[in-house]
N, C-alpha and C positions, 0 to 999 in steps of 0.2 A: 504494500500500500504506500502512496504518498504523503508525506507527511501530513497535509491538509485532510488524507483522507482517514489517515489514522486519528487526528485529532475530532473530525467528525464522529469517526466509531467508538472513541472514548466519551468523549459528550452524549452523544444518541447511548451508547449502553448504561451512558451513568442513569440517566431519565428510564430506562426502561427496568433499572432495580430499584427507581424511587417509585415507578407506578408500582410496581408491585407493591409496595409497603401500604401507597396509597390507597390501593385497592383492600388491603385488609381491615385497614382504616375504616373506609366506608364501610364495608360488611360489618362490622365490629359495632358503627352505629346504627345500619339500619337493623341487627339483632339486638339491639337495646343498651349496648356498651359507648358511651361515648367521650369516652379515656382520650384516645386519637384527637378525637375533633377539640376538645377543651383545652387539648396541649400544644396546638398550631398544628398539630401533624397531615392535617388535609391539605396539602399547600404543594404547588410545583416549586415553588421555591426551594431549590438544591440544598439549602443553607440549614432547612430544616432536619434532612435526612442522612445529610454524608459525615461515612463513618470512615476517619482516614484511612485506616488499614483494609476495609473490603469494598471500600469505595472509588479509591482512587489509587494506593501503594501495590494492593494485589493485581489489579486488571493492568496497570501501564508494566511492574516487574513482567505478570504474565506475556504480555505480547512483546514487550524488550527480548526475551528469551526466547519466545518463536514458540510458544506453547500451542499447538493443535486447540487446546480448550481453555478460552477464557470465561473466569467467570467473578462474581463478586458478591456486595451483599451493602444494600444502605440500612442506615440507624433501625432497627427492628421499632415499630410505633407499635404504643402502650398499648396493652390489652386487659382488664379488667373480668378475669375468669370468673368472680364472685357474679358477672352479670352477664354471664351466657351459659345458656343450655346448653343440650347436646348436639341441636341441630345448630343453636350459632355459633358452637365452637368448629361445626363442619362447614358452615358458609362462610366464615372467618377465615381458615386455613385456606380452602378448595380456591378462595379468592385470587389470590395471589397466581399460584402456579396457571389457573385460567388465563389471567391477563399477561402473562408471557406468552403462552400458547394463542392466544389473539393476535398478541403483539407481532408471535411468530408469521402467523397465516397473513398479516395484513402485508407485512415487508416481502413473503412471495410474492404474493400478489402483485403489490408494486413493481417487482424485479422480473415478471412477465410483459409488463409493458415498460417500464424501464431497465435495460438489461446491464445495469450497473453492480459491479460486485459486491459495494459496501451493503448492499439491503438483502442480499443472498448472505453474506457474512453474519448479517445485523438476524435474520430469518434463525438460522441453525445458532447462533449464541443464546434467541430467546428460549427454542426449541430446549436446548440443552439445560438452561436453568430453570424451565418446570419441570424438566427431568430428575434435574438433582435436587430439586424441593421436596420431590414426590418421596424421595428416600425415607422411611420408616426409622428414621434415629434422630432421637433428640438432639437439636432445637429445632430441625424443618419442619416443613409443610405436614412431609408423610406423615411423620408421629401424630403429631395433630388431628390430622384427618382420620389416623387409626384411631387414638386417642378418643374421638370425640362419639364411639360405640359405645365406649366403658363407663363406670361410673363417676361422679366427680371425687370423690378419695384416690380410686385409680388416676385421674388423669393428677391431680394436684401433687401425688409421688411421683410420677417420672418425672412430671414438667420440671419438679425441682432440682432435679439433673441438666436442665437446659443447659446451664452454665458451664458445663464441661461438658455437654455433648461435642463440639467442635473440634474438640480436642481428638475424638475417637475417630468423627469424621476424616479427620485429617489423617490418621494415621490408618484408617481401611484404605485411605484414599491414595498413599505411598505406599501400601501393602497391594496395589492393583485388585484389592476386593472386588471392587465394584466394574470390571473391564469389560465382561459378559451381559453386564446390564446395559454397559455405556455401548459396547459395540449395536446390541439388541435398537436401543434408542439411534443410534446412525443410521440401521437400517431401515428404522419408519420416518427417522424424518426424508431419507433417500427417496423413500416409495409416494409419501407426501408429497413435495417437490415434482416430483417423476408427473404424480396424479394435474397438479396444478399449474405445470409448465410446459406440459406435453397439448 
């Protein structure tokens, strides 16, 4: 990429892990939590959400080094468990990874009539971080979304693990754990693509 275009895909992916946050935001208020909305957290204002280390140090280190998978993560917006049930701790979580997968389908889209790389790039990075949201371990999406079957006792114990969830992430994630899933996910969004630009 050129520099201007790198510095587009750095900006365009920063905005598309602050929608996400955004997006759980709203779910968060329209189930009756509005933690988010009282704390400024509703805002496209970057200033609200950026978290230097997943926001901007991981994603630029990442693509300095030529990494196949970029990805990141802005300021996680408050969420108030004492005021969600079971189905808005699932419309809460499911929120987020939706609106990358949105995000994702909109940039093919556009890259069917504009055939410019950076939205083909911008397509599979959003593709990719609903994917790795979707993961089943404390503090993403997955757990969440498992989570929000069980009782609240049950969710209120793992959640309290959140805090070092990342930590294990990280280290399945240098242990190639997850390569089988990540390849599985290349080859749907491949067939995706395939469906949408053929």
């Amino acid at each position: 990429m050129t520099i201007i275009n790198t510095i587009l895909y750095f900006v365009i992916f920063m905005y598309c892990v602050i929608l996400h946050e955004i997006a759980h935001g709203y779910a968060a208020k329209l189930s009756g939590d509005d933690t988010a909305y009282v704390s400024g957290r509703l805002t496209l204002n970057p200033i609200a959400h950026i978290d230097l280390i997943g926001t901007i140090v991981l994603p630029v280190v990442l693509g300095l080094l030529g990494s196949p998978a970029i990805f990141g993560w802005a300021k996680p917006v408050p969420i108030n468990m004492y005021k969600l049930d079971s189905k808005g701790l699932f419309f809460v979580s499911i929120a987020g990874v939706l609106t990358n997968f949105l995000l994702s389908l909109m940039f093919l889209v556009l890259y069917r009539f504009i055939p410019w790389s950076l939205l083909l790039q911008l397509s599979l990075v959003n593709f990719w971080l609903m994917a790795f949201n979707l993961i089943p371990v404390p503090p993403l999406d997955g757990s969440k979304i498992l989570l929000s079957f069980f009782s609240f006792e049950t969710r209120a114990r793992v959640m309290s693990f959140d805090q070092y969830g990342f930590f294990l992430v990280f280290i399945l994630l240098a242990m190639n754990f997850f390569n089988g899933y990540f390849n599985w996910v290349v080859r749907i969004f491949s067939s995706m693509a395939m469906l949408i630009l053929s």
